[in-house]
C-alpha positions as CSV (number, residue, x, y, z in Angstrom):
1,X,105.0,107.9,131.4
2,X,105.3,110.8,129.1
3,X,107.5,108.8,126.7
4,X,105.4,105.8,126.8
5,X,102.8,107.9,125.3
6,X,105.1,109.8,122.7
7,X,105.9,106.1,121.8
8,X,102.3,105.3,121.4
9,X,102.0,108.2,119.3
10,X,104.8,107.7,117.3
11,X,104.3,104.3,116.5
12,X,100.6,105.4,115.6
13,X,101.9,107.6,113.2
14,X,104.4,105.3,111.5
15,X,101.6,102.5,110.9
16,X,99.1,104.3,109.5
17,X,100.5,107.7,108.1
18,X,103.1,105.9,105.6
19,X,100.6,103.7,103.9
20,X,100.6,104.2,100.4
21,X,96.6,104.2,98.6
22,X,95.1,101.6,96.9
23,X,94.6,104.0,94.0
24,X,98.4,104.3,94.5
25,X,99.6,100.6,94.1
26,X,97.5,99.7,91.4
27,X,98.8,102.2,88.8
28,X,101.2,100.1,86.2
29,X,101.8,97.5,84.6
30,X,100.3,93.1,85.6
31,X,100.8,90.3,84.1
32,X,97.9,87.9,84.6
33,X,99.4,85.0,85.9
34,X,96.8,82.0,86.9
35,X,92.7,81.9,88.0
36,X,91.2,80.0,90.1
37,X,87.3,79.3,89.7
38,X,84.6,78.2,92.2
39,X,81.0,76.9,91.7
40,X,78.9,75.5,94.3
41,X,81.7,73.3,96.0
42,X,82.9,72.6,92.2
43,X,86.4,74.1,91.7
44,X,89.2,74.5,89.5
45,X,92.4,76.6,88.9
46,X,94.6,77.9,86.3
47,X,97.6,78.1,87.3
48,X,99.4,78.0,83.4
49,X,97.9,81.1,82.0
50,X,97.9,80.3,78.4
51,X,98.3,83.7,77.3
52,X,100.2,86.6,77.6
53,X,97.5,88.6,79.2
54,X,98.8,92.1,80.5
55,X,96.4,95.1,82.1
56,X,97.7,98.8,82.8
57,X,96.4,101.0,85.3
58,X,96.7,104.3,84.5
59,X,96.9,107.5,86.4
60,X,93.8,109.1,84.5
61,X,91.2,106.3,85.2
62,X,91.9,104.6,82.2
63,X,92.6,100.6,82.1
64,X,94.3,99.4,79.1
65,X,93.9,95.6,78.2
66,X,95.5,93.5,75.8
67,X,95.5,89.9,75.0
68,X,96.9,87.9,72.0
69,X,97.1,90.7,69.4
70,X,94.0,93.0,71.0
71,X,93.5,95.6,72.9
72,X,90.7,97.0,74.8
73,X,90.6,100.4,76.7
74,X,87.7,101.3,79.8
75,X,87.5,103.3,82.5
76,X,88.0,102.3,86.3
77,X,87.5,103.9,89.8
78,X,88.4,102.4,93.5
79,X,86.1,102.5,95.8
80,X,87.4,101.4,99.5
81,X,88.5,97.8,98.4
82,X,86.2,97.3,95.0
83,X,88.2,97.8,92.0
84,X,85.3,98.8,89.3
85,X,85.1,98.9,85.8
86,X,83.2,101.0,83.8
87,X,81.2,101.1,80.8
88,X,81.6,104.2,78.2
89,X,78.2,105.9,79.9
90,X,80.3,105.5,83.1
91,X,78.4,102.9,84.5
92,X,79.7,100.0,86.5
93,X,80.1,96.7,84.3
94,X,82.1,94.5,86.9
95,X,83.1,95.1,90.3
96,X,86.1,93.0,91.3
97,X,86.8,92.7,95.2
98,X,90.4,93.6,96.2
99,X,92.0,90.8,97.9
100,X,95.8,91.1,97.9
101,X,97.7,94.4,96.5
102,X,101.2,94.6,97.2
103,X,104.2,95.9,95.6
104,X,104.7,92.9,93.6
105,X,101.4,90.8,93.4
106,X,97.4,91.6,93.3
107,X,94.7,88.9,93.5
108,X,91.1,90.2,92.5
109,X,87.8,88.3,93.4
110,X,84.6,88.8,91.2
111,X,81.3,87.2,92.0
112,X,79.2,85.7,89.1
113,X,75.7,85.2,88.6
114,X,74.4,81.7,88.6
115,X,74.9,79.7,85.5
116,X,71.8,77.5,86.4
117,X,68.3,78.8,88.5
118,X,67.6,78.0,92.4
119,X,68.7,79.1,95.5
120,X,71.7,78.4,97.2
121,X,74.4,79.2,94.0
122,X,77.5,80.7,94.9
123,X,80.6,81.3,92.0
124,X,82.9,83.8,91.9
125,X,86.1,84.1,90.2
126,X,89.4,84.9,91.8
127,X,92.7,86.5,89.2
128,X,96.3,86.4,90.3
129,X,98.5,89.1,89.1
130,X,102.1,89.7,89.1
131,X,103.9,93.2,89.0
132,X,105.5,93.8,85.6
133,X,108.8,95.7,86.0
134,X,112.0,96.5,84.0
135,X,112.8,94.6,81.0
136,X,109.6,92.6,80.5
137,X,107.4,96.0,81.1
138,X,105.5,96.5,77.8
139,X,104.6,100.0,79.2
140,X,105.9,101.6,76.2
141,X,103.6,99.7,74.3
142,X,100.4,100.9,76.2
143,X,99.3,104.9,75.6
């Protein structure tokens, strides 16, 4: 009996004491790979990103953006499983809804506000994301 509960305990402690933080896997470097976009039963995805879109998560808070030949720099903070960005007073501007956050992949689901008035709307967005790693890391580019 006395090992069936040391098993308990030690499987208890292997599921849930080696899981590494959100705050954790986020940090680096994803390459936004497709969309997909839902509005009251109306739907459509991109799954041919048609730009090299690329977001780093920094230790410090700090998002870096950039698109074409932009970039863009905000602040962001996790909260359970809401990834939110901030504005530069430090207040909330979007709040994205953590779906998926592996090693390798992320998918992030925003709600929208209607485009039209009436009850009954629902739209959200939802981004896939792909680790960038290695050779095609552009980390050195970021600050």
């Amino acid at each position: 009996m006395i090992h069936f509960i040391l098993g308990w305990f030690f499987l208890a402690f292997i599921t849930t004491g080696c899981t590494v933080p959100i705050e954790d896997r986020l940090l680096g470097e994803w390459r936004l790979d497709s969309a997909y976009y839902f509005y009251n039963n109306f739907e459509f995805a991109d799954d041919d990103w048609h730009q090299d879109e690329r977001y780093y998560y920094a230790a410090d808070g700090i998002l870096y953006t950039k698109a074409l030949n932009s970039a863009i720099s905000s602040r962001y903070i996790v909260q359970g499983a809401q990834l939110i960005y901030l504005d530069e007073q430090g207040n909330p501007y979007e709040t994205h809804e953590i779906v998926k956050l592996t090693k390798s992949q992320m998918a992030l689901k925003a709600e929208k506000a209607p485009l039209f008035e009436g009850p009954n709307q629902n739209r959200y967005e939802v981004r896939y994301f792909s680790k960038v790693e290695g050779l095609d890391s552009g980390e050195k580019d970021f600050p």
